[in-house]
Biopython code that builds the backbone (N, CA, C, O; Angstrom):
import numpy as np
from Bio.PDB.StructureBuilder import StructureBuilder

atoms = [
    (1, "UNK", "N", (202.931, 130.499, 33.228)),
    (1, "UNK", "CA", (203.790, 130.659, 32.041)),
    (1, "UNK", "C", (203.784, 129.366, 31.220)),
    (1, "UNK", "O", (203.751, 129.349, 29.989)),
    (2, "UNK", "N", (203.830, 127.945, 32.253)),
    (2, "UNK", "CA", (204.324, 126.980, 31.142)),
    (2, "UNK", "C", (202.849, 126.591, 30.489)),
    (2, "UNK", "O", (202.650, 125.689, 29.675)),
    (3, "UNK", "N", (201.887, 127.478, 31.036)),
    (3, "UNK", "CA", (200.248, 126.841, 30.761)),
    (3, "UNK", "C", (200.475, 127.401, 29.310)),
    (3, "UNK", "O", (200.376, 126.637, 28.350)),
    (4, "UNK", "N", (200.798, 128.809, 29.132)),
    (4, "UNK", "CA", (200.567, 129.357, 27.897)),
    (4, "UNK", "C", (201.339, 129.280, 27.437)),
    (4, "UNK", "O", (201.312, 130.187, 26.605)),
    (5, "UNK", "N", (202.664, 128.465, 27.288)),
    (5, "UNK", "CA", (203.424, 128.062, 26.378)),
    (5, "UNK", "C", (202.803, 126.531, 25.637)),
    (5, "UNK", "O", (203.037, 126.239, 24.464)),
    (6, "UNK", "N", (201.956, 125.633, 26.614)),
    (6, "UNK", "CA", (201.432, 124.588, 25.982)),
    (6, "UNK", "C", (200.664, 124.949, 25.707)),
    (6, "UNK", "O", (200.387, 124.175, 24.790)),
    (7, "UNK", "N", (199.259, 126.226, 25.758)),
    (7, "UNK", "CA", (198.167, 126.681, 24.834)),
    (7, "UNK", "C", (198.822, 126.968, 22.989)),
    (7, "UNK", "O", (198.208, 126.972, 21.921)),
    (8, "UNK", "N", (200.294, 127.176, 23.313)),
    (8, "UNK", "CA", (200.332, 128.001, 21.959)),
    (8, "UNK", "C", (200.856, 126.969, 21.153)),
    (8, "UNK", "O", (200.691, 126.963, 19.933)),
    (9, "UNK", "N", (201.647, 125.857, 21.930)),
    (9, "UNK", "CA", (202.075, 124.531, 21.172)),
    (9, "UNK", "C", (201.119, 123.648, 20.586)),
    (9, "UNK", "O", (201.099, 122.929, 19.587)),
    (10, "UNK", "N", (200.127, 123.995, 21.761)),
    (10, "UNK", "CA", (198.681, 122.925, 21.243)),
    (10, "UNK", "C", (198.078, 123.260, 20.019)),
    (10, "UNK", "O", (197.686, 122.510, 19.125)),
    (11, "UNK", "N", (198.047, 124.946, 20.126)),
    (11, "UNK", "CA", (197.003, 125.117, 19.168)),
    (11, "UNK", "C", (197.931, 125.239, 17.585)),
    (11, "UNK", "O", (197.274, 125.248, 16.544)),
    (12, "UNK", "N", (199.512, 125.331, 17.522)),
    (12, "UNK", "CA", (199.982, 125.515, 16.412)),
    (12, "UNK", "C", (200.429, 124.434, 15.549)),
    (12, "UNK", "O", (201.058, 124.369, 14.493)),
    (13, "UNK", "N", (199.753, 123.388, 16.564)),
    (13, "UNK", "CA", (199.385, 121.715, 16.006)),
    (13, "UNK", "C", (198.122, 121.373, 15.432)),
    (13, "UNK", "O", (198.010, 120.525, 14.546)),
    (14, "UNK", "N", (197.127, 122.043, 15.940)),
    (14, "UNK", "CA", (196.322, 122.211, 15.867)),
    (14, "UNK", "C", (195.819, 122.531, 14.289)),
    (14, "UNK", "O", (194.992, 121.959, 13.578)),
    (15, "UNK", "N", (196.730, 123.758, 14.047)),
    (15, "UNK", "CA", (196.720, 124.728, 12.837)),
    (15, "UNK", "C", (197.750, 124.181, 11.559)),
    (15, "UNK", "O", (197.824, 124.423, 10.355)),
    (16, "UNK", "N", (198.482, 123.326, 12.506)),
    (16, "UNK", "CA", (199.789, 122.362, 11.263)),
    (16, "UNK", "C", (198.678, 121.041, 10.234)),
    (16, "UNK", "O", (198.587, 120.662, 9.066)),
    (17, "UNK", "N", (198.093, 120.780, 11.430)),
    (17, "UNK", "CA", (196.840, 119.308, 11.194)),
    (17, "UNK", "C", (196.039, 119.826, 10.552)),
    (17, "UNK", "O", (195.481, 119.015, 9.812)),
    (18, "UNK", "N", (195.538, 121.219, 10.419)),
    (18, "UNK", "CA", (193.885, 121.249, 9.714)),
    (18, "UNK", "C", (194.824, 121.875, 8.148)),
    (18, "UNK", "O", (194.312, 121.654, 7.051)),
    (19, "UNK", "N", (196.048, 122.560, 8.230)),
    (19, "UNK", "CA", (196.440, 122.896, 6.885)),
    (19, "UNK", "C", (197.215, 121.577, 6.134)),
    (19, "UNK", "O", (197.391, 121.688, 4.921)),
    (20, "UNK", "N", (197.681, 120.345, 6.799)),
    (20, "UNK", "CA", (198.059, 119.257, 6.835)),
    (20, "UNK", "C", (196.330, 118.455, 6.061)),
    (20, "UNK", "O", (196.384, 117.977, 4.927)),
    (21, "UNK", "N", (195.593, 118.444, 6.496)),
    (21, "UNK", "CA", (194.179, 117.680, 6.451)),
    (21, "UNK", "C", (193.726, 118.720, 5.169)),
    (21, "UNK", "O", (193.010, 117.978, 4.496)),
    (22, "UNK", "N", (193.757, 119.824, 4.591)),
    (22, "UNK", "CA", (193.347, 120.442, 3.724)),
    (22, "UNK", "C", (194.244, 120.154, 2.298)),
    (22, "UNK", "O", (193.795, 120.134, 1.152)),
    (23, "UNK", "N", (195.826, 119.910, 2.789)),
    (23, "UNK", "CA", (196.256, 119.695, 1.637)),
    (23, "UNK", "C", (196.174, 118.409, 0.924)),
    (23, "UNK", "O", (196.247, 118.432, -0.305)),
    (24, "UNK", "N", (195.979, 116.892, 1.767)),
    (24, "UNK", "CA", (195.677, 116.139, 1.673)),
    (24, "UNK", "C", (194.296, 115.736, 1.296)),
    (24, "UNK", "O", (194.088, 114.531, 1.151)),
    (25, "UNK", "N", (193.274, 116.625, 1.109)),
    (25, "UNK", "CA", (192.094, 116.619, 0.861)),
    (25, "UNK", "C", (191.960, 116.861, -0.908)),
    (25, "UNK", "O", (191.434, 116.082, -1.703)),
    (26, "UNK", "N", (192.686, 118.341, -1.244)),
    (26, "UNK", "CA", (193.175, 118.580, -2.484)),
    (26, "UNK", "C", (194.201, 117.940, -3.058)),
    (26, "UNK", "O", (194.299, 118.240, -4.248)),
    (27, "UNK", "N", (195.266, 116.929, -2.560)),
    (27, "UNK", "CA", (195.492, 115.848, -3.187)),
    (27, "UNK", "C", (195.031, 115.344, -3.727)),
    (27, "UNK", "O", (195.106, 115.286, -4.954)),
    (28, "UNK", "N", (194.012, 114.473, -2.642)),
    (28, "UNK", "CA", (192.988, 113.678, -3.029)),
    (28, "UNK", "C", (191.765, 113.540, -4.100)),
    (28, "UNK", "O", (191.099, 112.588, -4.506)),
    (29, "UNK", "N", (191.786, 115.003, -4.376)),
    (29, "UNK", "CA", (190.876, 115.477, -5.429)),
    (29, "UNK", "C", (190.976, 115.465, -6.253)),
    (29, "UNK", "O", (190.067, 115.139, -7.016)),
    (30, "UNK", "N", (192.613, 115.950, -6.786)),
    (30, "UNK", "CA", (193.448, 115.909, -7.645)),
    (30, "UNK", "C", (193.686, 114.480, -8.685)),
    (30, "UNK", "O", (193.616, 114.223, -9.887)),
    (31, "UNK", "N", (193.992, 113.794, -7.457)),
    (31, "UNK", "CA", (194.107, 112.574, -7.973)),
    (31, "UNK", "C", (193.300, 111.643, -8.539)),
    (31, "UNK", "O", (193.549, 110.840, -9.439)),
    (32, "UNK", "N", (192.143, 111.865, -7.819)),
    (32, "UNK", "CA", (190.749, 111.296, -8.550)),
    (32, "UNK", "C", (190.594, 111.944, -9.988)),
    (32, "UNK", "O", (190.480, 111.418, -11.095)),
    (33, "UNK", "N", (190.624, 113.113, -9.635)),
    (33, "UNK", "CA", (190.500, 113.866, -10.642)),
    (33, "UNK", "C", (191.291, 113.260, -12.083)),
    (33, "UNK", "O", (190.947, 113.205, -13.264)),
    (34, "UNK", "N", (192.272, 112.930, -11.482)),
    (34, "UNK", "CA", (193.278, 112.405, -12.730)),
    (34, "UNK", "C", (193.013, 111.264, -13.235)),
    (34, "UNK", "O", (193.250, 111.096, -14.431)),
    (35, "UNK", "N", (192.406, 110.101, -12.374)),
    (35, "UNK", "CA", (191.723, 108.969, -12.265)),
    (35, "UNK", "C", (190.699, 109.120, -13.903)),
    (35, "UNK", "O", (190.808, 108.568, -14.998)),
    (36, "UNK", "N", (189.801, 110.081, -13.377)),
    (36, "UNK", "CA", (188.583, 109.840, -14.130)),
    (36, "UNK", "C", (189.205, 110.339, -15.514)),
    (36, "UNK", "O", (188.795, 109.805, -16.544)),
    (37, "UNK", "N", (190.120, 111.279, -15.582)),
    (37, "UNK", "CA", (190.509, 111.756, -16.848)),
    (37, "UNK", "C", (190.932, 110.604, -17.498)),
    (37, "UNK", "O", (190.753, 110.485, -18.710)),
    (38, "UNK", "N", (191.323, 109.979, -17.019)),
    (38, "UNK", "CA", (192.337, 108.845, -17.708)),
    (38, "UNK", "C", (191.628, 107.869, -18.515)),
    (38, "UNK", "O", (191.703, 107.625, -19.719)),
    (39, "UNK", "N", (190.536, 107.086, -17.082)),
    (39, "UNK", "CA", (189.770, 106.337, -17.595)),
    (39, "UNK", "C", (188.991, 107.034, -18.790)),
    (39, "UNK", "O", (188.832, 106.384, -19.823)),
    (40, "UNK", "N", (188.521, 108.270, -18.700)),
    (40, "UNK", "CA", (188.008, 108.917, -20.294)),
    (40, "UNK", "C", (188.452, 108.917, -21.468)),
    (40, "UNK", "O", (187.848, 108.808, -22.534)),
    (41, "UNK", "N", (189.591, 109.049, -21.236)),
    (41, "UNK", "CA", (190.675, 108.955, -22.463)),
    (41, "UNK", "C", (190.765, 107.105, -22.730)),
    (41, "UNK", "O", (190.660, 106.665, -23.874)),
    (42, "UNK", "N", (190.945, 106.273, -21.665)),
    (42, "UNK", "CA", (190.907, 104.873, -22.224)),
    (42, "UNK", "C", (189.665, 104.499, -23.183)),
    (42, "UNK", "O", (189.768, 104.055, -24.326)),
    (43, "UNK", "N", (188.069, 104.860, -22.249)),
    (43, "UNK", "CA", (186.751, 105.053, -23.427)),
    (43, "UNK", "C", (187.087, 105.054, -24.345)),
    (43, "UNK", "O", (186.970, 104.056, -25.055)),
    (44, "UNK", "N", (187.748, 106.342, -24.827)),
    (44, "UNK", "CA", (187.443, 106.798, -25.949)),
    (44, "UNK", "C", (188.402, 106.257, -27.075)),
    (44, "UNK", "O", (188.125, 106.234, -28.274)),
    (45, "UNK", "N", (189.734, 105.765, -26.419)),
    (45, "UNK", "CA", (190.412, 104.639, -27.553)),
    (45, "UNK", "C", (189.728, 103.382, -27.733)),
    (45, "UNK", "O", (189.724, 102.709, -28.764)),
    (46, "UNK", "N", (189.321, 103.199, -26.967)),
    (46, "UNK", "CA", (188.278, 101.702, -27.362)),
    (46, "UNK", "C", (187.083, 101.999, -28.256)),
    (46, "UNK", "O", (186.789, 101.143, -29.091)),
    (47, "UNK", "N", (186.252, 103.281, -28.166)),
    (47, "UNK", "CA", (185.616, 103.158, -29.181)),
    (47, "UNK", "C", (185.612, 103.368, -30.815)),
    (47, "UNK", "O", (184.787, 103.243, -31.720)),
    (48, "UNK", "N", (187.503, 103.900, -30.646)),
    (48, "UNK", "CA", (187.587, 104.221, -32.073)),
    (48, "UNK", "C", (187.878, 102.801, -32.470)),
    (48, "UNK", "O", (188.045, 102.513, -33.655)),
]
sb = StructureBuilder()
sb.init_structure("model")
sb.init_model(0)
sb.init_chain("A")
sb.init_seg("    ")
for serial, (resi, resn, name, xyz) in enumerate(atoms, 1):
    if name == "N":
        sb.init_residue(resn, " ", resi, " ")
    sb.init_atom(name, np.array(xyz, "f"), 0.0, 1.0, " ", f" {name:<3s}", serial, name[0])
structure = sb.get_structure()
């Protein structure tokens, strides 16, 4: 019993970490993302 109570704890850590590691990934993307926008927009006031 207590085996498959720690199979189901393990693995719903398991499943917290990889949706944990996915959202932090699309953060990350995000944010770059916002990065480069920015710096584009700085370009382009400097060349006017």
């Amino acid at each position: 019993m207590m085996k498959c109570v720690a199979h189901i704890f393990t693995m719903s850590i398991v499943c917290i970490k990889r949706t944990y590691d996915v959202q932090l990934a699309l953060l990350q993307s995000k944010v770059q993302t916002g990065v480069n926008f920015t710096n584009v927009n700085r370009n382009n006031e400097t060349e006017i």
